[in-house]
Every structure is written in structure tokens, then in C-alpha cells.
Backbone bond lengths (Angstrom), bond angles and torsions (degrees), N, CA, C in turn:
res aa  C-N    CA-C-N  psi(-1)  N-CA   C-N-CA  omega(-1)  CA-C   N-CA-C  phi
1 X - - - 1.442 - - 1.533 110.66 -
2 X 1.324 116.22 -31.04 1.290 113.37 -162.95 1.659 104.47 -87.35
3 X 1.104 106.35 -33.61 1.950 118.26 170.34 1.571 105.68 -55.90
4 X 1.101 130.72 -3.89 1.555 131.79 -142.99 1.674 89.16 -134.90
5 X 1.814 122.40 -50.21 1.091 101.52 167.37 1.664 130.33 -83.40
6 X 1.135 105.42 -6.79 1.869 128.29 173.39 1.777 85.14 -44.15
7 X 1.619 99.45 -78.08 1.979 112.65 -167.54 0.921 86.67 -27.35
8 X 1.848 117.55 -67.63 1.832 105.56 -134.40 1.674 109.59 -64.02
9 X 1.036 101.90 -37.94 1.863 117.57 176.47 1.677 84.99 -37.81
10 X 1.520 106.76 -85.55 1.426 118.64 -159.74 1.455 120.42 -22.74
11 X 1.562 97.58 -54.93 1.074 122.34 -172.72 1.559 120.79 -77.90
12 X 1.410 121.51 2.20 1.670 137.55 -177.71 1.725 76.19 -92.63
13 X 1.326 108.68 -80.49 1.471 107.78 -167.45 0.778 147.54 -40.36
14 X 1.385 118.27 -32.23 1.804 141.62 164.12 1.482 95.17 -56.23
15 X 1.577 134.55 -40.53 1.267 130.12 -166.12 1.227 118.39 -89.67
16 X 1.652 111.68 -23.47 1.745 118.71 169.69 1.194 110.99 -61.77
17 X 1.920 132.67 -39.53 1.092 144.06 -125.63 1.539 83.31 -104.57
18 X 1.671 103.29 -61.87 1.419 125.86 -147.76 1.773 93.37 -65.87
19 X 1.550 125.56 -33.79 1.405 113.76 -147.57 2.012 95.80 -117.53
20 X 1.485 105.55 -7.10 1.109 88.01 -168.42 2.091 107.12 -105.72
21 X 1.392 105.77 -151.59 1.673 106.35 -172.86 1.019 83.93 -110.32
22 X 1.904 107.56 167.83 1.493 113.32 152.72 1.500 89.59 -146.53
23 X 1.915 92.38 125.10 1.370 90.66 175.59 1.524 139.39 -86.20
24 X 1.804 93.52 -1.25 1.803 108.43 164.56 1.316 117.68 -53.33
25 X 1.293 107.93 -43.35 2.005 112.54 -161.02 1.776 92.82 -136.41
26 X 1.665 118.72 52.09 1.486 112.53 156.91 1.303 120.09 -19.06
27 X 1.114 115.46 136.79 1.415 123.51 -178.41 1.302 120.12 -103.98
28 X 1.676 104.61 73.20 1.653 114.88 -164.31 1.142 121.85 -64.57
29 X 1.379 131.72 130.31 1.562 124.68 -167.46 1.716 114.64 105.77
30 X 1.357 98.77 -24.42 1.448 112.51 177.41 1.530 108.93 -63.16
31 X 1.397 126.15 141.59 1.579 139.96 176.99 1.874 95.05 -69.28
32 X 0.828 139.70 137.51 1.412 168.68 104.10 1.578 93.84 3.13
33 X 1.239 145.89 -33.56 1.790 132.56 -167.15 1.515 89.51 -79.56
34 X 1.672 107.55 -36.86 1.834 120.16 -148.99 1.813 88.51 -83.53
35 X 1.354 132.79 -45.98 1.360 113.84 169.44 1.600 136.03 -76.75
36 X 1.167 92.52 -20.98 1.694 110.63 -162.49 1.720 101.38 -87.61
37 X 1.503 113.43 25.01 1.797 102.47 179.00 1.849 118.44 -72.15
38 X 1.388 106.07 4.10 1.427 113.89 157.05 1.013 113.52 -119.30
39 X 0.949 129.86 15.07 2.167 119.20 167.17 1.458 97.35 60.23
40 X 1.626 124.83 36.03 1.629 120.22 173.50 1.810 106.19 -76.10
41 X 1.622 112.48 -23.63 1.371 105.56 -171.34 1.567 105.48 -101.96
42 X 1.536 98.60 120.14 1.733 111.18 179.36 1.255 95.91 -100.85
43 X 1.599 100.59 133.17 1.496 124.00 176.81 1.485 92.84 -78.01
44 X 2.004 118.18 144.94 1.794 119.61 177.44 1.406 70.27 -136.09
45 X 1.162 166.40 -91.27 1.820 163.29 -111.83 1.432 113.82 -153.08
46 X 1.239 103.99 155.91 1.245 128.30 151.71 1.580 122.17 -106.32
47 X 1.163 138.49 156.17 1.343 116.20 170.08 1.857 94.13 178.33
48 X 1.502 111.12 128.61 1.603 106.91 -170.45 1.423 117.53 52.78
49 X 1.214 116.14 56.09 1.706 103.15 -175.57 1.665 140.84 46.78
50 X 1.364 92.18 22.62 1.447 122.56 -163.93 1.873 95.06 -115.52
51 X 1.169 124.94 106.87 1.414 119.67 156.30 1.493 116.23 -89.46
52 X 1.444 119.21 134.65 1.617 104.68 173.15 1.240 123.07 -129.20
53 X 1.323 109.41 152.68 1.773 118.31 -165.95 1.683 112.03 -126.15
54 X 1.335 110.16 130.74 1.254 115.56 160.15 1.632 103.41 -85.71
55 X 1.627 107.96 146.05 1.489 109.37 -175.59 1.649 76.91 -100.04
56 X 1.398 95.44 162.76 1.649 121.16 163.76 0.991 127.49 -142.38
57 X 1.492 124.54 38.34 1.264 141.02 -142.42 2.087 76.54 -134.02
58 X 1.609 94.49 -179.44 1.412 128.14 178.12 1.500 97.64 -64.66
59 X 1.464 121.60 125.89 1.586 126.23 164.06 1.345 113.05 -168.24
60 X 1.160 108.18 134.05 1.429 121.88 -177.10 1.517 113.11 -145.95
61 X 1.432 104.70 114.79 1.417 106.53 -178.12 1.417 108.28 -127.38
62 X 1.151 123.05 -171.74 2.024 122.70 -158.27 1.688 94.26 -85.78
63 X 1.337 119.03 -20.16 1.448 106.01 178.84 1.336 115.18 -71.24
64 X 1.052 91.70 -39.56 2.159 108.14 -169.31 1.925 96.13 -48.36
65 X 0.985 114.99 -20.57 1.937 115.19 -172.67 1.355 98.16 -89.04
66 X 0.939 146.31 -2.03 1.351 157.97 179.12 1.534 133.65 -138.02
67 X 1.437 117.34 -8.55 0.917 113.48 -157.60 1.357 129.92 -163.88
68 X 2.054 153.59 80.19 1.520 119.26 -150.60 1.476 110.16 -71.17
69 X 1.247 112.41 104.61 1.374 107.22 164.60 1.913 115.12 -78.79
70 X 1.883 105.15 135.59 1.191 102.07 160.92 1.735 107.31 -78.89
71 X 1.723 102.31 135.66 1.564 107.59 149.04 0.746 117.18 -164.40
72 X 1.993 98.96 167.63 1.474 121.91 -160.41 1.332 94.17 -155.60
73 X 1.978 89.16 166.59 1.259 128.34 -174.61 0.968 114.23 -77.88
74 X 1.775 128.65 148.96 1.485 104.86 146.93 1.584 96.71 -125.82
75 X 1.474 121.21 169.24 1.533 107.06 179.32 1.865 89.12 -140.60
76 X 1.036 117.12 147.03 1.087 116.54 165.81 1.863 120.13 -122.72
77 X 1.068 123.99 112.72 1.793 127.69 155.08 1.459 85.45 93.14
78 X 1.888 133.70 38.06 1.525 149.43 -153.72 1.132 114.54 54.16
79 X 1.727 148.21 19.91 0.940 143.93 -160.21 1.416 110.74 -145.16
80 X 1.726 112.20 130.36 0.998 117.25 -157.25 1.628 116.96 -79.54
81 X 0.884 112.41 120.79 1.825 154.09 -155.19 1.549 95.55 -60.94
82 X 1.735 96.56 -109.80 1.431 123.34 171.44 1.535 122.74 -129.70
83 X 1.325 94.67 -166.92 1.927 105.94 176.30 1.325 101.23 -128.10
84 X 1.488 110.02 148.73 1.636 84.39 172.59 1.321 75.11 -153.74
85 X 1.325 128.71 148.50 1.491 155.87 -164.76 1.694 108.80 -138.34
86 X 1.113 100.76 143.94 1.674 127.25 171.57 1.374 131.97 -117.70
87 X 1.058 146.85 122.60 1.382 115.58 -165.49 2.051 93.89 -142.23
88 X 0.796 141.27 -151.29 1.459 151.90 -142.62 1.444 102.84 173.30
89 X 1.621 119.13 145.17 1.456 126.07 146.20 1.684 85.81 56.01
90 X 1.310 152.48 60.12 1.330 165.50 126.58 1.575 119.43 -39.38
91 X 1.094 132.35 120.80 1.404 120.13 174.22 2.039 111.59 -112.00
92 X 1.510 81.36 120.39 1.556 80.28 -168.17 1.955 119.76 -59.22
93 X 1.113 111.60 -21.29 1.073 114.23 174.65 1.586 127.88 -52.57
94 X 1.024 103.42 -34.84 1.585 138.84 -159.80 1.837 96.19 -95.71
95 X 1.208 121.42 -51.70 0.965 140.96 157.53 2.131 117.77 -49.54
96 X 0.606 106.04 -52.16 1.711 126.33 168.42 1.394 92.29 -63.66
97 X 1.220 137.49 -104.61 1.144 141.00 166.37 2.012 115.90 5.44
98 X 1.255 87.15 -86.09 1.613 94.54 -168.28 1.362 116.53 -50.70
99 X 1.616 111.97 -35.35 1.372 131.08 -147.48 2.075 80.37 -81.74
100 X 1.277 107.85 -81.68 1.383 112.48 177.79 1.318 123.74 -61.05
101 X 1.067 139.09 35.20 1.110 170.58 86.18 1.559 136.32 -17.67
102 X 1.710 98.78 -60.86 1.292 112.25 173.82 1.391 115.15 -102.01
103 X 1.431 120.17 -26.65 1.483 136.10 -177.09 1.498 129.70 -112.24
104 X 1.419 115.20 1.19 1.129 129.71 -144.75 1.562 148.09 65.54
105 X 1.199 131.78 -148.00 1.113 143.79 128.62 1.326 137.95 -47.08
106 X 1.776 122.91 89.51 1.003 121.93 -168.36 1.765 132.80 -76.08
107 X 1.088 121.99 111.26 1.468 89.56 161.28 1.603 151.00 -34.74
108 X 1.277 138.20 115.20 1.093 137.18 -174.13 1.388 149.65 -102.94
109 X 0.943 138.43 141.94 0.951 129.60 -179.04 1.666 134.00 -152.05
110 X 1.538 135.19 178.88 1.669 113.19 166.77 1.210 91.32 -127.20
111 X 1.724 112.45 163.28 1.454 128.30 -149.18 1.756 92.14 -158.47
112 X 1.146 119.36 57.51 2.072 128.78 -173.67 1.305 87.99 65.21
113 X 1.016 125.46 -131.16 1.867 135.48 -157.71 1.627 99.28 -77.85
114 X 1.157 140.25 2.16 1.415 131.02 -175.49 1.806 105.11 -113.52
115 X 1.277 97.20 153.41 1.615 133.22 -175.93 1.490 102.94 -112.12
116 X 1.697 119.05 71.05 0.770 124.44 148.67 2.050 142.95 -36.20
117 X 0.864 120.70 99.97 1.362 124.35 -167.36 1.652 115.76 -118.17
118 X 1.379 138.09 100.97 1.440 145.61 -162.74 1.988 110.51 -117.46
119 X 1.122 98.48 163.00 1.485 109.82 -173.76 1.393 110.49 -152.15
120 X 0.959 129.35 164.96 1.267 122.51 -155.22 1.777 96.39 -172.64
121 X 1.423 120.41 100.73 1.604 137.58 162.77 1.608 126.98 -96.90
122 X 1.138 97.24 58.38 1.360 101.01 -164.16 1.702 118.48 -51.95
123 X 1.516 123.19 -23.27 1.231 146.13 144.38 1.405 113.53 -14.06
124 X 1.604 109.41 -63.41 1.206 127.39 179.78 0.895 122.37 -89.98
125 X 1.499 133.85 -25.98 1.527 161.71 157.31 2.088 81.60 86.64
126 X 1.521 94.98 71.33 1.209 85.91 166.56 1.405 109.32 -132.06
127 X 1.428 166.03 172.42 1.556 162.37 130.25 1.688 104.26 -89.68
128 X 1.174 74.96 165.48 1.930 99.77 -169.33 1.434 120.65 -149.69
129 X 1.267 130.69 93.23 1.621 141.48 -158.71 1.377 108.09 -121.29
130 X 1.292 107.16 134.87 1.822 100.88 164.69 1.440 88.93 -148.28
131 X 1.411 130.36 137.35 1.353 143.53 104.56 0.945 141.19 -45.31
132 X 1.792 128.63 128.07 1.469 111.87 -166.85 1.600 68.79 -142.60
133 X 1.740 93.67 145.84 1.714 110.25 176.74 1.273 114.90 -95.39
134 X 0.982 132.82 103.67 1.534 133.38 -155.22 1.821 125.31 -58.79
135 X 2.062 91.06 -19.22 0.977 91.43 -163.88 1.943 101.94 -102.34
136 X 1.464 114.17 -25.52 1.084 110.19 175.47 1.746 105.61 -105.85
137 X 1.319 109.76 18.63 2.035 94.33 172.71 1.870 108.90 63.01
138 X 1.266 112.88 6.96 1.271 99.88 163.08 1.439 138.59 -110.05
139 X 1.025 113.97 148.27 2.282 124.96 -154.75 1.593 90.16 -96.73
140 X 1.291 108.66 149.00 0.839 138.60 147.86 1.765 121.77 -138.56
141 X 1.359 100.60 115.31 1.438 101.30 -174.80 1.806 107.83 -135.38
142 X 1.898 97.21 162.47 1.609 102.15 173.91 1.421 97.39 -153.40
143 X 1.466 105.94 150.58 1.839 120.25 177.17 1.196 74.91 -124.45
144 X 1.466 111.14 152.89 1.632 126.74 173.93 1.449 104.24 -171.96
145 X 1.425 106.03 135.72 1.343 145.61 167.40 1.545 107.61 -49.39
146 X 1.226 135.47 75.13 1.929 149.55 -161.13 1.559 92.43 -52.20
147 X 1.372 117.37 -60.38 1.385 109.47 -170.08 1.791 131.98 -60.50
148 X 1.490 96.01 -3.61 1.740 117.05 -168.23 1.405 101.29 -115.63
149 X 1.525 114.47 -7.70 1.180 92.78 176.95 1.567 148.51 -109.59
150 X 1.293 112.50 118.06 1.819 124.67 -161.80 1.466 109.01 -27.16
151 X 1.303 120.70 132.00 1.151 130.51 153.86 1.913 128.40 -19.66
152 X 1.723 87.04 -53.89 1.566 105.45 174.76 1.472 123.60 -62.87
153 X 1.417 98.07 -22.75 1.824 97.02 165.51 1.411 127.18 -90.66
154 X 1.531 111.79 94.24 1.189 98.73 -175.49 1.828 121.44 -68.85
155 X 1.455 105.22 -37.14 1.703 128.05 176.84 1.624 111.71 -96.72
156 X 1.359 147.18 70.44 1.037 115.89 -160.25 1.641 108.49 -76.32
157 X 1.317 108.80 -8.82 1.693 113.69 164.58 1.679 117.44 -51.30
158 X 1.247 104.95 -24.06 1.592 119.49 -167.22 1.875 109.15 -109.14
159 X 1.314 101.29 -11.84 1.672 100.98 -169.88 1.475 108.61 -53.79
160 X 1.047 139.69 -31.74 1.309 150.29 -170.00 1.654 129.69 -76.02
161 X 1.411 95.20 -18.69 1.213 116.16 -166.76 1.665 111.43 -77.97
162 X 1.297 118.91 -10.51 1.482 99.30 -166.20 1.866 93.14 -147.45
């Protein structure tokens, strides 16, 4: 009996893991049929070959303890694109910290009132950008999938904006 409930365990888990999202470590490049087995990601636009989705599913990431971040999907040709997050009232310190921390050492830069900050995983063929406005504390950031991404986006941190 007890070999029999071991499987079923096993076998619940392989199916949580195997069928569901995780929005810590997106699985960029991934088809949209292979994440979407709960219909958590609602399509709101299209725009430049860019479709985008709010998830509404289970997610919890280190900002959410501090902070409402807006986010979204992007998927490109059914395949998931990037993330791109917004946040308000941001503290760059905290930001410095976590970011290089988890990502390293960013490249930097200023952009008029913004504190441009970039990453670059070529391993993964992934990028990593955040803007923070120095003067109002607000982020603008995007991780994105390099090989998916449209010509027409030059900022995908900025696609949303207009």
C-alpha cells in the first residue's frame, strides 16, 4: 500500500510541475498550449507582433512583499516573449541590491530622469533592463527572449506605453 501511495504523490507532482507556470523562472521560448493548461493568461492587445497577457493564475515574486507591481506577458509567433513589470514609489537601493544579487552586475546608464540598468545572458539568449526614474521612484522593467524578439520593438520595457 505504501509503494502505491509513494506513485500517487510522485505522480500529483510530476503533473503540478510538468503542467503548470512559474512566474520566478518564465519559461521563455516556451509555446503558450505548454503554459496556458489553466487559461491563467488573459490576452488585453496585440500591438507590433507582440500579443499581451495578464496572468491570473498563482504568483508570488520578492517584489509583491514590498510592493504592487503591474505585470505582463508578451508572447510572440505563440511563444512566450517577455515580462515586463512596473512598479511605483521604488527604492533604488533595494533595487541595486536584489537586482545584482540575483543578476549580477549591471550595465548602466542615464536616459533624461531615468537610471538605466541592462544585462545581457547570452547563454540563455536572454536581456534584462530596468529603468528607474529618479525623480518619481518609478521601474520600468523587461526580461526577453533575444531570439523572439520583433524588429518593431525597439524598448520592449516601453511597448505598453502608448
Amino acid at each position: 500500500m505504501l509503494p502505491v501511495v509513494c506513485l500517487l504523490v510522485l505522480f500529483c507532482a510530476a503533473n503540478a510541475v510538468a503542467g503548470g507556470f512559474d512566474c520566478v523562472k518564465p519559461p521563455y521560448g516556451a509555446p503558450m498550449e505548454s503554459i496556458n493548461d489553466n487559461d491563467y493568461f488573459v490576452k488585453f492587445m496585440e500591438k507590433n507582433g507582440v500579443a499581451y497577457y495578464n496572468y491570473t493564475g498563482p504568483c508570488k515574486l520578492g517584489v509583491h512583499e514590498r510592493l504592487a507591481p503591474v505585470i505582463v506577458y508578451g508572447v510572440v509567433d505563440g511563444k512566450l516573449y517577455s515580462r515586463i513589470m512596473k512598479t511605483e514609489h521604488d527604492d533604488i537601493e533595494i533595487i541595486k541590491t536584489v537586482t545584482t544579487k540575483l543578476a549580477g552586475t549591471p550595465q548602466t546608464a542615464h536616459e533624461g530622469e531615468w537610471l538605466v540598468m541592462s544585462w545581457d545572458f547570452p547563454e540563455k539568449k536572454i536581456k534584462m533592463k530596468l529603468k528607474y526614474d529618479e525623480k518619481t521612484k518609478a521601474t520600468k522593467s523587461a526580461i526577453y527572449y533575444e531570439p523572439l524578439r520583433p524588429k518593431a520593438v525597439a524598448a520592449p520595457e516601453e511597448s505598453l506605453e502608448k
